[in-house]
C-alpha positions in Angstrom: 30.8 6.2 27.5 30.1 4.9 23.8 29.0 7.6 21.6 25.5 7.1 20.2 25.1 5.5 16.6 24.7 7.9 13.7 23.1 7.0 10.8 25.2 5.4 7.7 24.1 8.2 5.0 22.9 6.5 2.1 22.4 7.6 -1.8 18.9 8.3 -3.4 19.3 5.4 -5.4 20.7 2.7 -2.7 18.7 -0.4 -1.8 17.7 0.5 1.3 18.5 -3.5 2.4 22.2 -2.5 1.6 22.1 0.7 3.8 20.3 -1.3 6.7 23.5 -4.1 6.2 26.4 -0.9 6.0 24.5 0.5 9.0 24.5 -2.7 11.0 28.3 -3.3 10.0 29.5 0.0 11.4 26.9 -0.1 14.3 28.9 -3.1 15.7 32.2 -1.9 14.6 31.7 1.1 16.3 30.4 -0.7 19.4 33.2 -2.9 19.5 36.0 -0.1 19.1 34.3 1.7 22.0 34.2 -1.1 24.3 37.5 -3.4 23.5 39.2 -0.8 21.6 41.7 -1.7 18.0 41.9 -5.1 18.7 38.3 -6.2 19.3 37.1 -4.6 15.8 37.7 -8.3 13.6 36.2 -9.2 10.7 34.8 -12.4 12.4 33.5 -10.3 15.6 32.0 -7.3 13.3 29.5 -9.9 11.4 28.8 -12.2 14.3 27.9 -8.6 16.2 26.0 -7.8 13.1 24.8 -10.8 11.8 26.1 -9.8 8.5 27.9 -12.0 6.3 31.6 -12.0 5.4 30.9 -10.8 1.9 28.7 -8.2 2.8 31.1 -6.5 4.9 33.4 -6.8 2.3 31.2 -5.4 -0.6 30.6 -2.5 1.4 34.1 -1.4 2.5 36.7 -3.7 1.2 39.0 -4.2 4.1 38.4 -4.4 7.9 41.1 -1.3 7.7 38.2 0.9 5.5 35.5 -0.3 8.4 37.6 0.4 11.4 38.2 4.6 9.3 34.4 4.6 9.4 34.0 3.6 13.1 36.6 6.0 14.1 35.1 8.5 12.2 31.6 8.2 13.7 33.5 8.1 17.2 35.6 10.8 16.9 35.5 13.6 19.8 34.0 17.1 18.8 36.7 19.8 18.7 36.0 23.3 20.8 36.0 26.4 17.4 38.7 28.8 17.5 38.2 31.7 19.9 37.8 34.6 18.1 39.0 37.3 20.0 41.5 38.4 22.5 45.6 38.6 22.6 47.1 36.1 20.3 48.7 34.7 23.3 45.5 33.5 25.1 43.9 32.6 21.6 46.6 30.3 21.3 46.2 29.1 24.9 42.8 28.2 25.2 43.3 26.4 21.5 46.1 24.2 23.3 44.4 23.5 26.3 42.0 22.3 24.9 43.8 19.3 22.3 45.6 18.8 25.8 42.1 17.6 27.3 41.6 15.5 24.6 44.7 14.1 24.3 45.0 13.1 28.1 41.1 12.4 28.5 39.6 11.2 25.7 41.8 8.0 24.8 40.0 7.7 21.4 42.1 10.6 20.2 45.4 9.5 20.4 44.0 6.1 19.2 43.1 7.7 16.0 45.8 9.9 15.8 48.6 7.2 16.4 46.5 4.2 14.0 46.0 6.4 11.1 49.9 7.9 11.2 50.6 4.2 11.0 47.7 3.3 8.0 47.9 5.8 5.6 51.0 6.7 3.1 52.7 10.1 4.1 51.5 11.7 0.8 48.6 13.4 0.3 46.0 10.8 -1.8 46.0 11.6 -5.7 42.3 12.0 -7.2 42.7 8.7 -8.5 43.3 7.2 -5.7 40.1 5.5 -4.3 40.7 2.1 -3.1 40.9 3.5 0.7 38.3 6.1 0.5 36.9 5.8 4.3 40.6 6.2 5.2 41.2 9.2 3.5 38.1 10.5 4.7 39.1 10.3 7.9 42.4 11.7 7.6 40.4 15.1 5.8 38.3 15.0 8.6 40.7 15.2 10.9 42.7 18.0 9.0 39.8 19.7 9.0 38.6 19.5 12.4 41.8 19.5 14.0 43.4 21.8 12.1 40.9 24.4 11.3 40.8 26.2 14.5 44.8 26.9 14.7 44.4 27.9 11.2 42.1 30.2 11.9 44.3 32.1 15.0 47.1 31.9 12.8 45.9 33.6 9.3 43.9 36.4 11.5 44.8 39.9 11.6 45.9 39.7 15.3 48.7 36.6 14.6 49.8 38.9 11.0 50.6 41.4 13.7 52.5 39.5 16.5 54.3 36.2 14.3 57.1 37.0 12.2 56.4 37.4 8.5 56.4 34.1 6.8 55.4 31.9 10.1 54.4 28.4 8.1 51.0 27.4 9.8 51.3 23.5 9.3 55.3 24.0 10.8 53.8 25.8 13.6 51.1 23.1 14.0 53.5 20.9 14.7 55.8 22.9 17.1 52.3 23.3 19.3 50.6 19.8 19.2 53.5 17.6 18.3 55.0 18.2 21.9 51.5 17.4 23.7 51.3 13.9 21.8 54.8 12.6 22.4 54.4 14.0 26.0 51.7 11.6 26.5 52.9 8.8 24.3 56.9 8.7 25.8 56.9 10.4 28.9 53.5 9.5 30.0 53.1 12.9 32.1 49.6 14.8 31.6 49.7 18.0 29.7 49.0 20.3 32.2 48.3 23.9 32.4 52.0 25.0 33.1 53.2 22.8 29.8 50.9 24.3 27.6 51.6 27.7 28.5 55.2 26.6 27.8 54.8 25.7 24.9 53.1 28.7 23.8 55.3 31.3 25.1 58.5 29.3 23.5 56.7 29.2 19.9 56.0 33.2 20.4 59.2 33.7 21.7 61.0 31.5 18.7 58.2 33.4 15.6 58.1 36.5 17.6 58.9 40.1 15.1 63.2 39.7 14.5 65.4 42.5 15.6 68.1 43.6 14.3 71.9 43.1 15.7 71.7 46.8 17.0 67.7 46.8 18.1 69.4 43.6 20.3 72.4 45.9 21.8 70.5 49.2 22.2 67.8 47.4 24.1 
């Protein structure tokens, strides 16, 4: 089901004629995405859906690229917090569990997730950089959404205790979420409850405290 429009925010000092044209732009932008997906978001059906010209689109976000960052923006699927309690183990579960739903259920996820690893340059955008600002947006958006919640179960007091010292959060990111998306993209298999508990027994087994050679022999 589409999710409902959201208003364009607007500055104090903004026609409000321009913020009724920017919010018409992304209104059918968004609609179109929803319904057709990538491919139905064009330049030609955004302002015959809007009944905004060419130029207007343009003055308002440069490239169909920016508009198509703003409609996934406004479309992207809410993200359950970080539990904030219980064994690292389950914290780390119920985190995973629930990317996997979104992943496998929500196909606007992967969407994003695979267009934007595809739109943006690898580096991280320089101050100066503002031709693609809706792109960027949605990539810190993302970060911060997506990442948050994992960084908040690793940096706590209970994962200081269990990881090894010197577990890298963004490299254990990866080794958690990268497996759910090329399970879904390559193998096409769902990312079930047993696979997700895999993974997150392997990552505690791999970052687990190190022993020594004779902690290994002694037992």
């Amino acid at each position: 089901m589409p999710t409902a429009a959201v208003p364009t925010p607007s500055t104090p000092d903004e026609d409000p004629r321009l913020a009724r044209s920017r919010t018409r732009l992304l209104d059918a932008a968004t609609h179109l995405l929803a319904e057709g997906g990538i491919d139905a978001v064009t330049i030609d059906a955004v302002t015959r859906t809007a009944g905004i010209a060419r130029a207007t689109l343009y003055r308002h976000f440069g490239t169909g690229t920016e508009l198509l960052a703003a409609a996934f923006e406004r479309l992207l699927p809410p993200v359950a917090p970080a539990p904030d309690h219980g064994p690292l183990r389950q914290r780390l579960l119920t985190l995973l569990t629930n990317q996997a739903h979104l992943i496998d259920h929500a196909p606007l996820q992967l969407t994003v997730l695979s267009w934007l690893g595809m739109s943006i340059a690898p580096t991280p955008p320089t101050p100066t950089q503002t031709d693609r600002p809706h792109l960027h947006t949605l990539r810190r958006r993302i970060i911060e959404q997506y990442r948050q919640p994992f960084d908040a179960v690793l940096t706590s007091d209970t994962a200081h205790n269990t990881l090894r010292p010197g577990t890298d959060t963004t490299t254990a990111l990866a080794q958690l979420i990268g497996p759910l998306i090329f399970n879904r993209l390559v193998t096409g298999t769902p990312n079930d409850q047993q696979f997700c508990t895999q993974l997150v027994d392997d990552f505690l087994t791999s970052h687990g405290p190190q022993t020594t050679p004779g902690q290994t022999e002694n037992g």
